[in-house]
VMD Tcl script that builds the backbone (N, CA, C; Angstrom):
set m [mol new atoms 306]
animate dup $m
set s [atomselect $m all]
$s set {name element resname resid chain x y z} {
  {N N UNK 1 A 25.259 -4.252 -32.312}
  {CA C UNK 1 A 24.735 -3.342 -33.320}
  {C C UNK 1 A 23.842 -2.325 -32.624}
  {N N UNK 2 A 23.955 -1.166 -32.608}
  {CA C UNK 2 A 23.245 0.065 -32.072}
  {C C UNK 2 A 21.955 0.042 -32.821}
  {N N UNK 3 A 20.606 0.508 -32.760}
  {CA C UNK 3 A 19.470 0.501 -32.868}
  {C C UNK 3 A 19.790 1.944 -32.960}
  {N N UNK 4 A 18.207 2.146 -33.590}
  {CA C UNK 4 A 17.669 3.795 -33.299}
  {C C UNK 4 A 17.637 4.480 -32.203}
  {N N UNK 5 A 18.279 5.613 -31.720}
  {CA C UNK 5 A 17.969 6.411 -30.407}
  {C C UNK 5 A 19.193 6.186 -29.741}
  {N N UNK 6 A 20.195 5.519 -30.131}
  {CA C UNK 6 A 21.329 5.361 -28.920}
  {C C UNK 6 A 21.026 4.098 -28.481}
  {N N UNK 7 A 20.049 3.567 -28.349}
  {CA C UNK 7 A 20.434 1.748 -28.056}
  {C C UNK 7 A 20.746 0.467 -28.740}
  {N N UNK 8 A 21.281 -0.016 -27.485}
  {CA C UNK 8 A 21.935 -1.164 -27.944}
  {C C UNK 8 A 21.154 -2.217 -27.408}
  {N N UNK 9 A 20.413 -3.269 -27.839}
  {CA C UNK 9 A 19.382 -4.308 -27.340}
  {C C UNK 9 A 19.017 -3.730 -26.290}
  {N N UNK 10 A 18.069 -2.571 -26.636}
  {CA C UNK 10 A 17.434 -2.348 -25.821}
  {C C UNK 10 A 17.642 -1.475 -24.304}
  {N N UNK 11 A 18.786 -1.313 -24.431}
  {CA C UNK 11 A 19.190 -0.967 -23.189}
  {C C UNK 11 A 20.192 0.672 -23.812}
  {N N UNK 12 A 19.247 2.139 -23.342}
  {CA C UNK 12 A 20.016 2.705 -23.385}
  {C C UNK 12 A 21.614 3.161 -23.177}
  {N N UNK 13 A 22.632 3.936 -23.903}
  {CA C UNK 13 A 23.655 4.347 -24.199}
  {C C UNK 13 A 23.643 4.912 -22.395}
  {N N UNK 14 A 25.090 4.539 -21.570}
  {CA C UNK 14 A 24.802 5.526 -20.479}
  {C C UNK 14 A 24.108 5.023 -19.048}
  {N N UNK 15 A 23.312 4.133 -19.520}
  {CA C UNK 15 A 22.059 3.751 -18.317}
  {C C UNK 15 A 22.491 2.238 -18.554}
  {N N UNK 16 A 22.642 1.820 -16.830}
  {CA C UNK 16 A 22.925 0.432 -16.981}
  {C C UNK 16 A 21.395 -0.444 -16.176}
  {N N UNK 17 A 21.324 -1.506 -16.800}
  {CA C UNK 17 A 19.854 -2.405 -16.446}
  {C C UNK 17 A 19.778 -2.168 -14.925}
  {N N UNK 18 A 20.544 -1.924 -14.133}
  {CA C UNK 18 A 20.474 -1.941 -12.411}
  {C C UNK 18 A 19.286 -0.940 -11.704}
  {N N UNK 19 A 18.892 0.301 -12.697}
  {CA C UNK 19 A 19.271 1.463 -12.408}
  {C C UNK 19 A 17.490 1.415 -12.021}
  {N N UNK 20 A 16.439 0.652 -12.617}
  {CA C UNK 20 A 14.951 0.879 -12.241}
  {C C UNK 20 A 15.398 0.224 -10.632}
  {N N UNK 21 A 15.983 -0.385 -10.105}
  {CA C UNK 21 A 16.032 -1.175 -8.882}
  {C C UNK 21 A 16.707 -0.331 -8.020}
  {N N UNK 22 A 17.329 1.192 -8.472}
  {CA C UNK 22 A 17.387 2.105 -7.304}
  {C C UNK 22 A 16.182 2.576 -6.829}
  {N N UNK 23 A 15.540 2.478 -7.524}
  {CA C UNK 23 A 14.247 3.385 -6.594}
  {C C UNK 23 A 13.487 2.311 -5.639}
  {N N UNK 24 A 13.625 1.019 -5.440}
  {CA C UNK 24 A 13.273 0.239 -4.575}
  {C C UNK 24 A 13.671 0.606 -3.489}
  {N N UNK 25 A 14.563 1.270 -2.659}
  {CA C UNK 25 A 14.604 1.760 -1.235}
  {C C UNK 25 A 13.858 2.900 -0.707}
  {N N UNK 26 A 13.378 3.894 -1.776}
  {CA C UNK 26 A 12.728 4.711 -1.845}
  {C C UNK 26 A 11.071 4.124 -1.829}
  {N N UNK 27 A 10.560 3.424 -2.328}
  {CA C UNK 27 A 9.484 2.576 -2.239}
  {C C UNK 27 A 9.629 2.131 -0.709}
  {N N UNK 28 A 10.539 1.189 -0.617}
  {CA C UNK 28 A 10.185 1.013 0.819}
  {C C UNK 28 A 10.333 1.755 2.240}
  {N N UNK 29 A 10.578 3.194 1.975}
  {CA C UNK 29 A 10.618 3.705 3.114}
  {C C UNK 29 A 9.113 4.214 2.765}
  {N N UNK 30 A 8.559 4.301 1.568}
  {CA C UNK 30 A 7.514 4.988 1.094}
  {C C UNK 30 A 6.338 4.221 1.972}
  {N N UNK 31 A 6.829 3.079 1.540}
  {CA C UNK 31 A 5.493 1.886 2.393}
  {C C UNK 31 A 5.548 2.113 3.433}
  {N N UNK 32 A 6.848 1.839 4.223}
  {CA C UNK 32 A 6.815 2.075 5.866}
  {C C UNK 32 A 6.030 3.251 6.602}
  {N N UNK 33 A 6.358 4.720 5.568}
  {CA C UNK 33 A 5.522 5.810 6.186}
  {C C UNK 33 A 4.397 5.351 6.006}
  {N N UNK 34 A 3.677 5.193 5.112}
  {CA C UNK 34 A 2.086 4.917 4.798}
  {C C UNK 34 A 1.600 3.781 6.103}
  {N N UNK 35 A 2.421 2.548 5.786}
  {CA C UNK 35 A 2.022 2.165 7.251}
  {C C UNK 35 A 1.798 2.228 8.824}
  {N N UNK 36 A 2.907 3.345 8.918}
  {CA C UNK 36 A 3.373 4.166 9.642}
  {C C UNK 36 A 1.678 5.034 10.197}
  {N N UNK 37 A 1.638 5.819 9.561}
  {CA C UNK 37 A 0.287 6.755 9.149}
  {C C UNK 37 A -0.712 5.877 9.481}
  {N N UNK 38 A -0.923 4.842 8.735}
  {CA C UNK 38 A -2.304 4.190 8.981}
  {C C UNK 38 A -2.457 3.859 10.297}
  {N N UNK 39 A -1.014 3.482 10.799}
  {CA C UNK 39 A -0.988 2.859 12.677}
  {C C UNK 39 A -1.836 4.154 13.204}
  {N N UNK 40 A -1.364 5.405 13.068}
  {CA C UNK 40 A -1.459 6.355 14.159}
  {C C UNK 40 A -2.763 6.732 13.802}
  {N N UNK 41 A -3.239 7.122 12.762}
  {CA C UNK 41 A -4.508 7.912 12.553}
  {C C UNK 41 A -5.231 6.795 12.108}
  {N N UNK 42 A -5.335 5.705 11.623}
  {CA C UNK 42 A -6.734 4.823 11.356}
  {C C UNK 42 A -6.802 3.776 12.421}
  {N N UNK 43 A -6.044 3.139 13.018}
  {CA C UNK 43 A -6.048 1.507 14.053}
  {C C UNK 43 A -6.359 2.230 15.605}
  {N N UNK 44 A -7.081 1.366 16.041}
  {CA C UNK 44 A -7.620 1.691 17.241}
  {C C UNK 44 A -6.952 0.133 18.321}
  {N N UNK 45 A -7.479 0.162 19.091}
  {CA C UNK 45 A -6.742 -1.024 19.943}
  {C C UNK 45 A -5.621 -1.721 19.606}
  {N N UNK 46 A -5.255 -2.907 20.059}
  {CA C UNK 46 A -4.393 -3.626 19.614}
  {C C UNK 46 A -3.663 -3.551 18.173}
  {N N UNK 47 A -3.972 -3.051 17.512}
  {CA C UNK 47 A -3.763 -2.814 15.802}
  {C C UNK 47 A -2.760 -1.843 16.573}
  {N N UNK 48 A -3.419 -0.732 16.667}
  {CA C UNK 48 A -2.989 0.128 16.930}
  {C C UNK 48 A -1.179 0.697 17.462}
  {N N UNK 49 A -1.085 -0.093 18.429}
  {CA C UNK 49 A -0.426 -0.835 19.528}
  {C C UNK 49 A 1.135 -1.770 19.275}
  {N N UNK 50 A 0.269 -2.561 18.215}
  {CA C UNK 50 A 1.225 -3.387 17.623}
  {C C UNK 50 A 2.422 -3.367 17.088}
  {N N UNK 51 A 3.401 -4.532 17.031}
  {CA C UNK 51 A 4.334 -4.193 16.227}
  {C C UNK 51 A 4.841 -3.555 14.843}
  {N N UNK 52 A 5.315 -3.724 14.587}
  {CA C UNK 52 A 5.667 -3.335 12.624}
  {C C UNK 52 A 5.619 -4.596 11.997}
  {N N UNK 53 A 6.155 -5.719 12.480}
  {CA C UNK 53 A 6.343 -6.438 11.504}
  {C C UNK 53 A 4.909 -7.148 11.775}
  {N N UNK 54 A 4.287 -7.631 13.208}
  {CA C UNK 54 A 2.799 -7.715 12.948}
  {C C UNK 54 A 1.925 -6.850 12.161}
  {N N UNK 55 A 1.572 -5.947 11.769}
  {CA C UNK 55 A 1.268 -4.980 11.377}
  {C C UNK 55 A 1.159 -5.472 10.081}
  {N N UNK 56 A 2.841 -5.763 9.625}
  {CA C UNK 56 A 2.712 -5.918 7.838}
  {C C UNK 56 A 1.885 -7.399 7.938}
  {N N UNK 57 A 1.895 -7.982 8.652}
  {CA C UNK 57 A 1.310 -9.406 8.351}
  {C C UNK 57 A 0.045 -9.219 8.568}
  {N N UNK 58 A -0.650 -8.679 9.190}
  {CA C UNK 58 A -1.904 -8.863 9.637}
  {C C UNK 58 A -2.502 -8.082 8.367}
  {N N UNK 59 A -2.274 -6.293 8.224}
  {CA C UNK 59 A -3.023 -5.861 6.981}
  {C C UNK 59 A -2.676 -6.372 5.865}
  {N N UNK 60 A -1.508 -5.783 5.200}
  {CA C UNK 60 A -1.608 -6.328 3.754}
  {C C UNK 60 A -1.680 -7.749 3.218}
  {N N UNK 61 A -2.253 -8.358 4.442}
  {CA C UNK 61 A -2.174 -10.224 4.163}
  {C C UNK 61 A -3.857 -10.062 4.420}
  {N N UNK 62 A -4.369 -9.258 4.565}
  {CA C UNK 62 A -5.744 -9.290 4.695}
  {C C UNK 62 A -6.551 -10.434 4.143}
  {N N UNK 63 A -7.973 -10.880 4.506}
  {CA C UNK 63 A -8.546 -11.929 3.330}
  {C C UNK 63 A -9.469 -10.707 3.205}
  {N N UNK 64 A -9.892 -10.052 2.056}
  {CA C UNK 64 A -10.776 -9.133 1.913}
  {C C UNK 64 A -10.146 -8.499 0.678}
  {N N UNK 65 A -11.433 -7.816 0.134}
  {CA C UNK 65 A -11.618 -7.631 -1.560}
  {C C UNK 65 A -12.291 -6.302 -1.460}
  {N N UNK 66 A -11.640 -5.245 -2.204}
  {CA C UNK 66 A -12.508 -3.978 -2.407}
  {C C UNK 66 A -13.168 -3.667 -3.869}
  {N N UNK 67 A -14.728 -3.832 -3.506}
  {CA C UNK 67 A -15.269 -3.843 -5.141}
  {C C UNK 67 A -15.946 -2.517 -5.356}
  {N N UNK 68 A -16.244 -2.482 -6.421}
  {CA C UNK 68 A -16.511 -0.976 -6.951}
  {C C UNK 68 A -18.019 -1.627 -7.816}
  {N N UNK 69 A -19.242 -0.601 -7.606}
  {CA C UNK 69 A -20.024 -0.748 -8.199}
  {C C UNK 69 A -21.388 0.100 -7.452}
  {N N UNK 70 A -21.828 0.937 -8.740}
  {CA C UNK 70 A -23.178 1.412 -8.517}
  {C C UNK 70 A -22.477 3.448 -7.697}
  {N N UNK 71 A -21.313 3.439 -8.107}
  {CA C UNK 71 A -20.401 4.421 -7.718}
  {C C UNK 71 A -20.306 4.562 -6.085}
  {N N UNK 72 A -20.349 3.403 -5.498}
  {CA C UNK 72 A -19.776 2.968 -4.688}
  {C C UNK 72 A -18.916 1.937 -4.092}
  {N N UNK 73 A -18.111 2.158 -2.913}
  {CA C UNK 73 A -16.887 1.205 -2.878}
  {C C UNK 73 A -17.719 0.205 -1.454}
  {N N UNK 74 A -17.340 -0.743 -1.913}
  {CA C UNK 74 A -17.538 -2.261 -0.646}
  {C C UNK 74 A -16.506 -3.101 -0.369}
  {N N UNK 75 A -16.084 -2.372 1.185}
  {CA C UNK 75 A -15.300 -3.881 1.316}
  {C C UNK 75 A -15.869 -4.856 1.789}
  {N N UNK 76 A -15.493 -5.793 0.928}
  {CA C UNK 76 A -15.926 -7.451 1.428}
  {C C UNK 76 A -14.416 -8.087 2.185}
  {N N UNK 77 A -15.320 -8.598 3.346}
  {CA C UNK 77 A -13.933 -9.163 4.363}
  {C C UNK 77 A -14.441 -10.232 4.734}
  {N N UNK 78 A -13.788 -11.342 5.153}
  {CA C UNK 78 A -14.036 -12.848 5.374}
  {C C UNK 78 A -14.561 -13.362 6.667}
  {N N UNK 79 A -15.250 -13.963 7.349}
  {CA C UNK 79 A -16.063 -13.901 8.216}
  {C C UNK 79 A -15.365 -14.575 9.355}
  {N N UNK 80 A -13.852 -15.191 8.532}
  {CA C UNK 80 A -13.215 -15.661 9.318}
  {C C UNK 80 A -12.054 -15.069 10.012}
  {N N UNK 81 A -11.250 -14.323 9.607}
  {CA C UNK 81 A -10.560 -12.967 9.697}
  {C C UNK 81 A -10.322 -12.511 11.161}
  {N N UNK 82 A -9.935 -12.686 11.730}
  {CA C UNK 82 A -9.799 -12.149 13.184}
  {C C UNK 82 A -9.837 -10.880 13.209}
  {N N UNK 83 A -9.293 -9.958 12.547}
  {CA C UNK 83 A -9.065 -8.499 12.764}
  {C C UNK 83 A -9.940 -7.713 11.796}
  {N N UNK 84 A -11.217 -8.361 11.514}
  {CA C UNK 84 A -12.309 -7.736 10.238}
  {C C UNK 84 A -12.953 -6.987 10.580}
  {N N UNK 85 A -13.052 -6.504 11.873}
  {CA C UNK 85 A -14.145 -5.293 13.051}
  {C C UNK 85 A -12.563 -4.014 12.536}
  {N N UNK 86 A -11.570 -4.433 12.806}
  {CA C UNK 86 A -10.559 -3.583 13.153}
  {C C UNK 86 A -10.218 -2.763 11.796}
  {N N UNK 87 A -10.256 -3.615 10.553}
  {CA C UNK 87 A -9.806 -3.299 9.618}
  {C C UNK 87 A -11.625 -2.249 8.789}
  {N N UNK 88 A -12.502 -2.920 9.004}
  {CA C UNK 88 A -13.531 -2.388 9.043}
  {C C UNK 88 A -13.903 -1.059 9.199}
  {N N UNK 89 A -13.546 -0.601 10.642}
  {CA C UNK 89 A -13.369 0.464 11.470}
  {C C UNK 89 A -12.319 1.376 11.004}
  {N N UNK 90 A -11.526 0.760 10.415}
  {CA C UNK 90 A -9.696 1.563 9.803}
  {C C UNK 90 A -10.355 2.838 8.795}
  {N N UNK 91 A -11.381 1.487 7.716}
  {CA C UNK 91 A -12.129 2.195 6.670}
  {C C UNK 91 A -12.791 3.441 6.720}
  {N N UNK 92 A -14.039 3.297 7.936}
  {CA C UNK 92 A -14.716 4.066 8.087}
  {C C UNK 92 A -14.092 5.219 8.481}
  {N N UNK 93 A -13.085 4.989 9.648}
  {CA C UNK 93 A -12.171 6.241 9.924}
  {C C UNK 93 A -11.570 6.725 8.762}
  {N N UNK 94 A -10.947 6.454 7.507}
  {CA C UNK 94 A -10.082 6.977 6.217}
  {C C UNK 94 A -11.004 7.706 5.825}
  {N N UNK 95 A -12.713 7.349 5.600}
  {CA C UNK 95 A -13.748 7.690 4.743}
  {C C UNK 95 A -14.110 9.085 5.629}
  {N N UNK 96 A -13.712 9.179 6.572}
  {CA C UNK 96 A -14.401 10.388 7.833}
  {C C UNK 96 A -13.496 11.781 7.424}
  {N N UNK 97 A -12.003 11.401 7.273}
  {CA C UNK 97 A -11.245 12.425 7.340}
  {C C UNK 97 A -11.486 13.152 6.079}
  {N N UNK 98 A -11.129 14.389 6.537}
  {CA C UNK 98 A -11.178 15.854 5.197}
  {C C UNK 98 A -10.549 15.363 4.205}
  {N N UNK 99 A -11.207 15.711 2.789}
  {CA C UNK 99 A -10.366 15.637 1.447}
  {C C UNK 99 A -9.214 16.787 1.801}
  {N N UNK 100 A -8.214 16.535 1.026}
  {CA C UNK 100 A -6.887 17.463 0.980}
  {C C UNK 100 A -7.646 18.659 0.198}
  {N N UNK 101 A -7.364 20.039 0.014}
  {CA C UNK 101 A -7.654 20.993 -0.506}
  {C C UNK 101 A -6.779 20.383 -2.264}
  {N N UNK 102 A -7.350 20.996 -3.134}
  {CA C UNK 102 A -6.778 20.540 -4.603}
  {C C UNK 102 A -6.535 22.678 -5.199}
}
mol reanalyze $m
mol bondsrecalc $m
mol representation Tube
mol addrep $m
């Protein structure tokens, strides 16, 4: 039974359910540049240096929390963390560079 607008349970006339899961390759080349970027202009030593697939494991597996308060940002990082000077340092370098012109 067709619904209002051209659908049928939900699922537009034309457009098949597959179709949000094309843009997933596009996402991930998206990530790769960004990671990409962060290697060259924020990581200093060994970070720096490193592989790709170290890379994804070490940052986005981070133990560390970015809180917001008092209109400022804090990262809190774990004392245990091997790479918490590095990732630390990543920050301060992001916070240094020029805003983009708007």
């Amino acid at each position: 039974m067709a619904g209002e607008g051209g659908t049928k349970d939900g699922v537009a006339f034309g457009h098949g359910v597959q179709e949000p899961w094309s843009a997933a390759p596009a996402l991930a080349l998206a990530a790769t540049y960004l990671l990409s970027w962060t290697q060259t202009r924020l990581l200093k030593g060994k970070l720096a240096i490193s592989e790709p697939k170290s890379l994804r494991y070490r940052l986005p597996h981070s133990a560390a929390r970015l809180n917001h308060g008092a209109r400022r940002m804090h990262l809190r990082i774990a004392a245990t963390w091997p790479w918490r000077h590095d990732l630390a340092a990543a920050f301060t370098r992001l916070r240094s560079l020029p805003r983009p012109a708007t």
